[in-house]
KETORLO-840337 format. One record per atom (N, C-alpha, C): residue in three letters; y, z, x. Coordinates in steps of 0.05 Angstrom, whole numbers, plus 5000, padded with zeros to 4 digits. Layout:
% residues N
(ala,(Y,Z,X))
...
This chain:
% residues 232
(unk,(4993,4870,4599))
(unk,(4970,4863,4617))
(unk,(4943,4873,4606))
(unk,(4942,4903,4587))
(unk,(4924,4905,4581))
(unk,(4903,4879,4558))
(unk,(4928,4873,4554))
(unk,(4912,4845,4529))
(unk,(4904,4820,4544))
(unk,(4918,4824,4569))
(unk,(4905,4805,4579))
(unk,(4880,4795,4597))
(unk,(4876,4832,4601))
(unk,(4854,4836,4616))
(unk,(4826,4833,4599))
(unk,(4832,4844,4577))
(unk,(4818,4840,4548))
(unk,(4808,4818,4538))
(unk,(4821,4797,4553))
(unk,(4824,4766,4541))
(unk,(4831,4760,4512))
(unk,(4851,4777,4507))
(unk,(4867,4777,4478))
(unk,(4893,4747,4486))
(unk,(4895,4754,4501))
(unk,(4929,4739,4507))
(unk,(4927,4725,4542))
(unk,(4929,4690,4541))
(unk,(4930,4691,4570))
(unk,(4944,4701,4582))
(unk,(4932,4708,4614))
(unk,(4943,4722,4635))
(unk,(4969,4695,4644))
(unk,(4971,4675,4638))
(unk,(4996,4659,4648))
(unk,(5016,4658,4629))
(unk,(5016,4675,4597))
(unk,(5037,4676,4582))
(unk,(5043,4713,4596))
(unk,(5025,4727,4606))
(unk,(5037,4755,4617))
(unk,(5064,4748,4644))
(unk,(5049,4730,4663))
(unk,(5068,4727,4681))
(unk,(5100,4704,4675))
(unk,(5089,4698,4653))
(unk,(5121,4690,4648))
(unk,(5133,4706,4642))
(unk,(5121,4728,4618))
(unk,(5140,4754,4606))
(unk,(5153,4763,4641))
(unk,(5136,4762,4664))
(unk,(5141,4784,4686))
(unk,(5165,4763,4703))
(unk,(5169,4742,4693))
(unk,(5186,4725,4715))
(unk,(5213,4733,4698))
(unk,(5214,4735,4676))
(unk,(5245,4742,4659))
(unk,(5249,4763,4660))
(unk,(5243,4785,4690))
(unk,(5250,4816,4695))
(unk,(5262,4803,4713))
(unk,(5266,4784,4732))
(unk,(5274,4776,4751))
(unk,(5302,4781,4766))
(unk,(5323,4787,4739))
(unk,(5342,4806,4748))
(unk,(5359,4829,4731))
(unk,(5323,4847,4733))
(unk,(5322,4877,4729))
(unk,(5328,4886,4742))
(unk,(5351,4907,4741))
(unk,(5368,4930,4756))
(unk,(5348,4955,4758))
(unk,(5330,4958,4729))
(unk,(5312,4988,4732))
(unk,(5289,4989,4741))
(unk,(5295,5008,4760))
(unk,(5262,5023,4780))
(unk,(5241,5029,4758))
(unk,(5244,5038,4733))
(unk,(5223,5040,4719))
(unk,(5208,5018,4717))
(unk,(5229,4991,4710))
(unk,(5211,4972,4701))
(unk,(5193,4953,4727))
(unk,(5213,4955,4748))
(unk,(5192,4946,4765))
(unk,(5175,4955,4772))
(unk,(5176,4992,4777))
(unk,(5151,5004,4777))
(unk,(5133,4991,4762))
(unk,(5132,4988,4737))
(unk,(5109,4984,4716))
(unk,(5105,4945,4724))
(unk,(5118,4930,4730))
(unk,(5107,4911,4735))
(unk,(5082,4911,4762))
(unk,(5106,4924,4781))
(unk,(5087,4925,4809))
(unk,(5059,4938,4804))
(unk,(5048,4959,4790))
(unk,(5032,4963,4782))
(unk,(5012,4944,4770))
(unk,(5024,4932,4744))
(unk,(5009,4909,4740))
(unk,(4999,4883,4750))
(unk,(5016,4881,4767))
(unk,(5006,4863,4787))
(unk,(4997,4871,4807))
(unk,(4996,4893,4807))
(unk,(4974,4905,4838))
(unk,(4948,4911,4821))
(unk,(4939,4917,4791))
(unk,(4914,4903,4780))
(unk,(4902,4873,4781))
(unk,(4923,4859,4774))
(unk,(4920,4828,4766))
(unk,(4916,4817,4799))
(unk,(4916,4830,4821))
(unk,(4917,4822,4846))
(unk,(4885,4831,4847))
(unk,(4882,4852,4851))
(unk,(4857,4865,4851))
(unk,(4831,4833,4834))
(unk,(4837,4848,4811))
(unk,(4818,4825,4791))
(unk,(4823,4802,4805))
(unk,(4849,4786,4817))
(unk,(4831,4756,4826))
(unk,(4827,4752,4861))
(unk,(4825,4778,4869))
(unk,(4813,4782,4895))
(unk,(4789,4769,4905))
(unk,(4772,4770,4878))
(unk,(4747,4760,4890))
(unk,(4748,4723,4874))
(unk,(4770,4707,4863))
(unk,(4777,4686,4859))
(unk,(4790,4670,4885))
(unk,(4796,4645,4872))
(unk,(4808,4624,4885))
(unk,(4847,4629,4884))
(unk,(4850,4643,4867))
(unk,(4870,4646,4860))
(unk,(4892,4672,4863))
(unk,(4873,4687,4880))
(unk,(4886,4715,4895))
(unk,(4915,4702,4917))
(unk,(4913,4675,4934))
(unk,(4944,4672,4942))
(unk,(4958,4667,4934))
(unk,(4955,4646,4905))
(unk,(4970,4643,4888))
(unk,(4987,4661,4875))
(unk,(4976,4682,4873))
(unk,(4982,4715,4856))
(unk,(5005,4722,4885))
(unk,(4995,4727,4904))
(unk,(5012,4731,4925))
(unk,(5043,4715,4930))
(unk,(5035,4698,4927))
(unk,(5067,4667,4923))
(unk,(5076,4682,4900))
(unk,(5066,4692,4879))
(unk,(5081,4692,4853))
(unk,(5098,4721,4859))
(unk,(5083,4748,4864))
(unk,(5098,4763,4880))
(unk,(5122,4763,4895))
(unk,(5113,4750,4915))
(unk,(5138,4733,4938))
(unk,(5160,4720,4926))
(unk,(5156,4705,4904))
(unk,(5176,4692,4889))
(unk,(5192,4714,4861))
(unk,(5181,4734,4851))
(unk,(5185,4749,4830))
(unk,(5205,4770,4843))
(unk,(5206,4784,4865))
(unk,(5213,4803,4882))
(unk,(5227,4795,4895))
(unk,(5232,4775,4912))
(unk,(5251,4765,4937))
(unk,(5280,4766,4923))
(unk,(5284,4759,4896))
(unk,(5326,4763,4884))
(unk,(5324,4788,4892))
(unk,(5309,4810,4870))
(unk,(5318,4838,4879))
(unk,(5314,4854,4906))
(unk,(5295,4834,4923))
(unk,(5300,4855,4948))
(unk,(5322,4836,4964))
(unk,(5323,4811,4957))
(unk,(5357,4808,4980))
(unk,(5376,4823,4959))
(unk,(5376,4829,4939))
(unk,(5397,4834,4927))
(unk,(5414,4880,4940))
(unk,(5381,4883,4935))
(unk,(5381,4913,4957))
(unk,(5383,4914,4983))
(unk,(5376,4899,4997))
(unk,(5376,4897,5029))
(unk,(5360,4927,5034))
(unk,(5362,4921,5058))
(unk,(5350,4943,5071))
(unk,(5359,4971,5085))
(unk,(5388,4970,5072))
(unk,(5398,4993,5085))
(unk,(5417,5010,5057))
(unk,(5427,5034,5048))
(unk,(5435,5044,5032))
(unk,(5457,5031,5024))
(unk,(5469,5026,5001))
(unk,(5497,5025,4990))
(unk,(5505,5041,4982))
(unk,(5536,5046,4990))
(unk,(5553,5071,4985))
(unk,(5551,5077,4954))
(unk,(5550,5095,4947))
(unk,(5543,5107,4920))
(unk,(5518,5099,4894))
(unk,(5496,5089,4919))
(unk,(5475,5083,4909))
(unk,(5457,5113,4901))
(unk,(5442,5111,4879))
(unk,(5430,5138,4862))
(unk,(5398,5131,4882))
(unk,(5385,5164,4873))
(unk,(5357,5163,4892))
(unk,(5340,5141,4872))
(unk,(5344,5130,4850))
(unk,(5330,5107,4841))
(unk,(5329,5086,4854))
(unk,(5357,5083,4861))
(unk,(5355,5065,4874))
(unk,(5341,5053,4899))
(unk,(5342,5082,4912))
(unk,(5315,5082,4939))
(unk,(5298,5073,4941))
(unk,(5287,5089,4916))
(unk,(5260,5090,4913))
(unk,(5257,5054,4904))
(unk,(5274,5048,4886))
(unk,(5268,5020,4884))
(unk,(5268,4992,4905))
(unk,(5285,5007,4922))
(unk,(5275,4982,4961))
(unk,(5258,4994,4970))
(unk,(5247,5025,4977))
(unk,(5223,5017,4975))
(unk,(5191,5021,4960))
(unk,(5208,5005,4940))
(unk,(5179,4993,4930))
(unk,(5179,4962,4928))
(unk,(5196,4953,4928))
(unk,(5211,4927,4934))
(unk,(5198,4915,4954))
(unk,(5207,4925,4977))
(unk,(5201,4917,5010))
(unk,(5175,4915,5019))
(unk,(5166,4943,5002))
(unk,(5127,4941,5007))
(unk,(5110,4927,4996))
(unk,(5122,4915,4969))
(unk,(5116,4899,4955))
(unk,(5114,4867,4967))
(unk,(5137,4867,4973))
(unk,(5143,4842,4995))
(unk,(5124,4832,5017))
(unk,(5126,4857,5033))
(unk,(5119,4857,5059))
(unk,(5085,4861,5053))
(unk,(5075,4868,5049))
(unk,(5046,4863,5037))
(unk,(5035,4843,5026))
(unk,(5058,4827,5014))
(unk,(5050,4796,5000))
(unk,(5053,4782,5018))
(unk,(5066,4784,5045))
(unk,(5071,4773,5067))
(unk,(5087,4746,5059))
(unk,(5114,4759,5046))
(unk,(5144,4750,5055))
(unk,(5157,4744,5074))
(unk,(5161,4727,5094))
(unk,(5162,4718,5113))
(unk,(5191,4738,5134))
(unk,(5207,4740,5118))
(unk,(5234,4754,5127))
(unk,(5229,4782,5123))
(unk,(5208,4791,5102))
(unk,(5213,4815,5099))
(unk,(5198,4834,5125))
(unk,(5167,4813,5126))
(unk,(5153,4820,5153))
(unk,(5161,4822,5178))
(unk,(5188,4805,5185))
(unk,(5194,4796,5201))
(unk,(5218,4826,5212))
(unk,(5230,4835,5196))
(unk,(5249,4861,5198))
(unk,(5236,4876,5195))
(unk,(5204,4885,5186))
(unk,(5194,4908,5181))
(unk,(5177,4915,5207))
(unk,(5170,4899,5221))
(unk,(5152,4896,5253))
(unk,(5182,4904,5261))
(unk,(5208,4893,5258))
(unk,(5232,4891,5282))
(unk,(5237,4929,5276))
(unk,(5239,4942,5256))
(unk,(5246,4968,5252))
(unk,(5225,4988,5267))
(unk,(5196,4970,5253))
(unk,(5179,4987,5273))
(unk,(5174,4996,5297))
(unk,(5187,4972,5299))
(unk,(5183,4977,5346))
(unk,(5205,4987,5348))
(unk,(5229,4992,5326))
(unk,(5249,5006,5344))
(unk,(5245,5046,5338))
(unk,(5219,5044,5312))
(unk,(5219,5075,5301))
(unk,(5203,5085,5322))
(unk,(5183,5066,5333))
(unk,(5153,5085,5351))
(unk,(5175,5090,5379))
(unk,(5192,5068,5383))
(unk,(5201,5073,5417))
(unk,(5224,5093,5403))
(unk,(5235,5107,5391))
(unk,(5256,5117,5384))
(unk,(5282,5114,5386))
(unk,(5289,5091,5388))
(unk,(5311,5078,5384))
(unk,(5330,5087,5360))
(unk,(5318,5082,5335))
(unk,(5321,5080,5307))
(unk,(5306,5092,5286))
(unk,(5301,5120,5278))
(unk,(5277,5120,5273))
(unk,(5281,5115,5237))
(unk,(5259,5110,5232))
(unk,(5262,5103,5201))
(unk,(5266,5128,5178))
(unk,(5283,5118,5154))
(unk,(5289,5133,5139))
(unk,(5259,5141,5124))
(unk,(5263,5165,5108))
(unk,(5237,5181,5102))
(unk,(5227,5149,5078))
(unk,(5244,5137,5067))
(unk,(5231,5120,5042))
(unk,(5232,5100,5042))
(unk,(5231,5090,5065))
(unk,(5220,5062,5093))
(unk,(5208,5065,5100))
(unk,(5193,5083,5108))
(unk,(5174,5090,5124))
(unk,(5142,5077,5120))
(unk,(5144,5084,5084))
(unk,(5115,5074,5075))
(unk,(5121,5049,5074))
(unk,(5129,5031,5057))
(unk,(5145,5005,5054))
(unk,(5140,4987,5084))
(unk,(5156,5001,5115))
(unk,(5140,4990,5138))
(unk,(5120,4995,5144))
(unk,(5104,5020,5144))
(unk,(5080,5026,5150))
(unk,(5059,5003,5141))
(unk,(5061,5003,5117))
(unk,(5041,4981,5099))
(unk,(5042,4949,5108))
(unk,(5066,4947,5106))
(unk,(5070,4916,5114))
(unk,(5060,4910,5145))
(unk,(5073,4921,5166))
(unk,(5065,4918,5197))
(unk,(5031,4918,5192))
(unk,(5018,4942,5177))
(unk,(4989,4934,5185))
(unk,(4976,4918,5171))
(unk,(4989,4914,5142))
(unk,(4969,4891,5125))
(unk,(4966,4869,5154))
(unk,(4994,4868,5159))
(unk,(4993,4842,5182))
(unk,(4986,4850,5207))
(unk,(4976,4871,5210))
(unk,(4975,4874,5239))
(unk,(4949,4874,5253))
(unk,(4940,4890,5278))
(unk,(4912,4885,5290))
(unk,(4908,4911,5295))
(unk,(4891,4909,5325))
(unk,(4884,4942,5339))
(unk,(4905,4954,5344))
(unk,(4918,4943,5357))
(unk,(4945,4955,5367))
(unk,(4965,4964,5351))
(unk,(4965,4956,5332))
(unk,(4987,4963,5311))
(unk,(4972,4992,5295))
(unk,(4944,4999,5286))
(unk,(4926,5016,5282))
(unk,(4917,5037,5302))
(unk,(4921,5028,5326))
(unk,(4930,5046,5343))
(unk,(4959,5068,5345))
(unk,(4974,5056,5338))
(unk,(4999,5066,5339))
(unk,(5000,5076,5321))
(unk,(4991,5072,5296))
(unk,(5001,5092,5271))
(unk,(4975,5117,5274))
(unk,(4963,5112,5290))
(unk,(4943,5139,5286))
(unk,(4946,5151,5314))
(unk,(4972,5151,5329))
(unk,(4986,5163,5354))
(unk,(5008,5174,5345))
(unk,(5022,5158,5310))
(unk,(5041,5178,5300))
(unk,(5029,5190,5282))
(unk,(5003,5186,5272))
(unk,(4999,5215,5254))
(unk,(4987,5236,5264))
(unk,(4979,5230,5296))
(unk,(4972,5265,5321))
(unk,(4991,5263,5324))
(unk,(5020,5259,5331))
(unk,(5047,5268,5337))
(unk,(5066,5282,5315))
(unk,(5053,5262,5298))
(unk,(5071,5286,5271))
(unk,(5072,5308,5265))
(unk,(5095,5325,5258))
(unk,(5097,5344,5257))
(unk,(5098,5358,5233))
(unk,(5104,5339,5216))
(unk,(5110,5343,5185))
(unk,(5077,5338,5171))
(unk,(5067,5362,5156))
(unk,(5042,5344,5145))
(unk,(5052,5331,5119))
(unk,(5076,5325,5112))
(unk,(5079,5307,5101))
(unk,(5080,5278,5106))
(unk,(5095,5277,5135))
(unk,(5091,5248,5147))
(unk,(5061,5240,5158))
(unk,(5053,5261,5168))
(unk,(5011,5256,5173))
(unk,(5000,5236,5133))
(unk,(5008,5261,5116))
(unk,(4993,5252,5086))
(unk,(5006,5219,5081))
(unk,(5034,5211,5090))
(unk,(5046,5187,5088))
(unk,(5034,5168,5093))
(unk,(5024,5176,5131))
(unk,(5002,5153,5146))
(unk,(4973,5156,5130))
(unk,(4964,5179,5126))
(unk,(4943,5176,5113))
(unk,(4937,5148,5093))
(unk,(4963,5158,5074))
(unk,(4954,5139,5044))
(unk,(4956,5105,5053))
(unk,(4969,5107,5082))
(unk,(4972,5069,5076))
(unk,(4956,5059,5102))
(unk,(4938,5071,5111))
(unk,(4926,5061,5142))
(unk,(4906,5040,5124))
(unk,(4898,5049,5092))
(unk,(4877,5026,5085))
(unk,(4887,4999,5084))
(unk,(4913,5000,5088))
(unk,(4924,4971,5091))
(unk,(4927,4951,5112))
(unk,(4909,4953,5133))
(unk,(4896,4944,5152))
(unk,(4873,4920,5135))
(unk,(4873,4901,5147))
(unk,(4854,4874,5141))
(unk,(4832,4868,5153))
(unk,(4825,4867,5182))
(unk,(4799,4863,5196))
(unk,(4779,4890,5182))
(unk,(4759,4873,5180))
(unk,(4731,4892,5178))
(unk,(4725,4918,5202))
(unk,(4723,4905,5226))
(unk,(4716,4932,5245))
(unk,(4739,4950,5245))
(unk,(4761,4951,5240))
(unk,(4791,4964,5238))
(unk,(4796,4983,5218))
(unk,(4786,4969,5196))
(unk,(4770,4988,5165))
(unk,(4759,5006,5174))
(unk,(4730,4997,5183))
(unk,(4707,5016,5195))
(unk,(4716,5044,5212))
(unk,(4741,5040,5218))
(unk,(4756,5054,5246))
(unk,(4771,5076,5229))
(unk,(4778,5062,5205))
(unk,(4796,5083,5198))
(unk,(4783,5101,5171))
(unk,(4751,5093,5160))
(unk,(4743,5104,5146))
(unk,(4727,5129,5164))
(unk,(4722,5123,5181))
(unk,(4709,5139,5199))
(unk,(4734,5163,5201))
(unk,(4758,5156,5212))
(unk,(4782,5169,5213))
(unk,(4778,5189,5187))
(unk,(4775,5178,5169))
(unk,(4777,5201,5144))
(unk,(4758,5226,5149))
(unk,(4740,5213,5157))
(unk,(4724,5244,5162))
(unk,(4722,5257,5189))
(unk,(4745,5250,5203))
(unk,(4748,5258,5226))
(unk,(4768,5301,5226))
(unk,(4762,5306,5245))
(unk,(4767,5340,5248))
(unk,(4803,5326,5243))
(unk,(4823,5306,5253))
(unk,(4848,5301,5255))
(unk,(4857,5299,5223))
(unk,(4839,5291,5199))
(unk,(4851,5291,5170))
(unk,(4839,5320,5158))
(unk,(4860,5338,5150))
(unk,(4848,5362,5130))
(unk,(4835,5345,5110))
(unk,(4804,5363,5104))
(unk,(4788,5361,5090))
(unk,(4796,5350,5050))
(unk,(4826,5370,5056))
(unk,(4833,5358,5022))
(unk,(4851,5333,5020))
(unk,(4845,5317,5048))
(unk,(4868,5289,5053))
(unk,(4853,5267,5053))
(unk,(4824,5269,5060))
(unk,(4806,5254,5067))
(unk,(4806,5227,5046))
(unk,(4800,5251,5020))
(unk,(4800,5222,4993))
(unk,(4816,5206,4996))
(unk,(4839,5213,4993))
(unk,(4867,5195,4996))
(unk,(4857,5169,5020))
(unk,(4853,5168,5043))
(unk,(4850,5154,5063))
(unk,(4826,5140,5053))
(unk,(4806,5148,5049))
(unk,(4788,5132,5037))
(unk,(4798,5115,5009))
(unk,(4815,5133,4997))
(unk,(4825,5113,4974))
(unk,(4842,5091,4981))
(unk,(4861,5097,4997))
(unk,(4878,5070,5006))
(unk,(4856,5056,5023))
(unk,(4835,5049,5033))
(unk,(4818,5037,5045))
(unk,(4810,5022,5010))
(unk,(4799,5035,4997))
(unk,(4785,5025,4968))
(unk,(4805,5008,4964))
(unk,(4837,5013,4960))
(unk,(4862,5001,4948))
(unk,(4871,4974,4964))
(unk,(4859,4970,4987))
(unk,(4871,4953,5009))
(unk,(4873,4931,5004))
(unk,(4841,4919,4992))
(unk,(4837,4900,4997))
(unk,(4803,4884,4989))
(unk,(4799,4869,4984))
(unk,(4769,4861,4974))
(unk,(4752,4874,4997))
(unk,(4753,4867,5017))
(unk,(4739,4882,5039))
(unk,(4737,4910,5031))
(unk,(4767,4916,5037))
(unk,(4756,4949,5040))
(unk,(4750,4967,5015))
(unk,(4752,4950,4991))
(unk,(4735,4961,4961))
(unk,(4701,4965,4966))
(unk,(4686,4948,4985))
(unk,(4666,4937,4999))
(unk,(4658,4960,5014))
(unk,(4676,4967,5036))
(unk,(4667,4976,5062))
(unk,(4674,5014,5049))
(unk,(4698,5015,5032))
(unk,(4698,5042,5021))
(unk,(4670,5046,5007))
(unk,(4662,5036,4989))
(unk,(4643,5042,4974))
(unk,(4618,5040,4991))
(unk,(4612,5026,5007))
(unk,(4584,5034,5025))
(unk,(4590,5059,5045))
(unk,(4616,5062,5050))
(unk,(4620,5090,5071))
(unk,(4613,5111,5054))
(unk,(4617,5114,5028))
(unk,(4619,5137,4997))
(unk,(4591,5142,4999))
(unk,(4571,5122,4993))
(unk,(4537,5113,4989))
(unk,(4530,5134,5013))
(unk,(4534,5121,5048))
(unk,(4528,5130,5078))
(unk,(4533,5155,5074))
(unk,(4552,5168,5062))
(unk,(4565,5193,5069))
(unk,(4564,5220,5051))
(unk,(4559,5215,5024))
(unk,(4550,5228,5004))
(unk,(4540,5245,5000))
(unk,(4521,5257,5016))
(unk,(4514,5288,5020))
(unk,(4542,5292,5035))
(unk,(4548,5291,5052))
(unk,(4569,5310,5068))
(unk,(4595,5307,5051))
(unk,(4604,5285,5036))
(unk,(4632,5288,5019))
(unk,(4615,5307,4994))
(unk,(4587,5299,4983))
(unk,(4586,5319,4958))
(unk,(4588,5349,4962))
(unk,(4578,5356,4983))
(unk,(4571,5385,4990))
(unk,(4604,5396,5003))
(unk,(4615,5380,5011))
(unk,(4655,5382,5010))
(unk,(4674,5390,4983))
(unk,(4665,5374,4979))
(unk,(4680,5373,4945))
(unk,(4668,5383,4921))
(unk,(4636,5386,4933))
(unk,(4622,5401,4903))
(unk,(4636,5416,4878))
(unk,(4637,5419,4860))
(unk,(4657,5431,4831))
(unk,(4684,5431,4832))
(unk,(4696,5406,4853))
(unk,(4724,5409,4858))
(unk,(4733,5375,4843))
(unk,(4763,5377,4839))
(unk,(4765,5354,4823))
(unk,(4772,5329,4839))
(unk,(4769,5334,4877))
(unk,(4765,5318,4892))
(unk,(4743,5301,4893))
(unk,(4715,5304,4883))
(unk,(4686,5291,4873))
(unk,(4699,5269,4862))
(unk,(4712,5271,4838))
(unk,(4711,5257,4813))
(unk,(4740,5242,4819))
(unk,(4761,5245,4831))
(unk,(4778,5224,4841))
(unk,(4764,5203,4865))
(unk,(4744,5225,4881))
(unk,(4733,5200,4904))
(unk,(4726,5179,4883))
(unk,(4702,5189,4863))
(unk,(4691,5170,4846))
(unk,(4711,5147,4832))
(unk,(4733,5160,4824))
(unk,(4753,5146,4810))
(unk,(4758,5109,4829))
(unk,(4770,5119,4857))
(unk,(4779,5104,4868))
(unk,(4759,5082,4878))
């Protein structure tokens, strides 16, 4: 991908190389694709051709996540985990029709406590329900991260609330970052998954950074939190 970003090599001879992973067994390698195509998504965000990229996702990922399903196999390794979910979030963010469809159905059974979700589902639904979701769904994940008890499950909701789509909903949750409810060394993160979300919120992060800039610089002053906000 880097040659193709380069304009050394077309970007439609990269995604053929990426369609003949199609039934890759290793979490490394999808790691490193999903990555690349969460650049190559980025870059044609502001094109004609950002749903197209989305279908191609949807179509590249759907063998290996029916092939994982959504629940453990007996003598499956922690690679394997980790690889549904990255699979599922992958999915369910490209807005996969089936995968959305079980990831809202788990959700309403984790908030009412029915079912609650495994620790490495969690992000995987989190992400998907709000890419697709509204107020109410942004409501609820910021009623489980004041109920949480783990600041690990709080830092979880942190990193994926930027995956929310409406503009005033963004605005809600960049504000959130600098709210007394996110510790001060969590903040970036939430602002970064806002930057990571989506063409909007690359937009709406970077004018909140501009608005806010004395009070994040004089936060982070000689700390290597400055220069990651900058990063993202």
């Amino acid at each position: 991908l880097p040659q193709a970003r380069a304009g050394i090599i077309s970007t439609v001879e990269v995604l053929k190389v990426m369609e003949a992973f199609v039934n890759e067994p290793n979490y490394t390698v999808w790691s490193d694709l999903s990555c690349n195509l969460g650049i190559l998504g980025t870059l044609l965000s502001h094109t004609d051709f950002y749903e197209d990229i989305q279908g191609f996702v949807r179509d590249v990922f759907s063998p290996i996540g029916e092939r994982l399903g959504w629940d453990p196999k007996p003598g499956e390794g922690h690679l394997d985990a980790l690889l549904r979910g990255l699979v599922l979030g992958k999915l369910g963010k490209a807005g996969h029709k089936a995968t959305l469809e079980e990831a809202r159905r788990r959700f309403k059974e984790h908030v009412e406590g029915k079912h609650i979700l495994s620790a490495d589902l969690r992000s995987p639904v989190y992400v998907t329900v709000l890419k697709h979701g509204d107020s109410s769904t942004l409501d609820t994940m910021l009623k489980l991260h004041k109920q949480a008890d783990m600041q690990e499950e709080k830092n979880r909701i942190e990193r994926v609330l930027g995956a929310i789509s409406q503009p005033e909903l963004i605005q809600k949750v960049l504000t959130f970052a600098l709210s007394e409810e996110v510790r001060p060394q969590d903040t970036v993160s939430v602002i970064g998954g806002v930057a990571g979300g989506s063409k909007q919120g690359r937009k709406a992060a970077w004018k909140f950074v501009r608005d806010n800039w004395e009070e994040l610089y004089n936060r982070y002053q000689g700390g290597f939190l400055i220069s990651r906000l900058i990063k993202v």
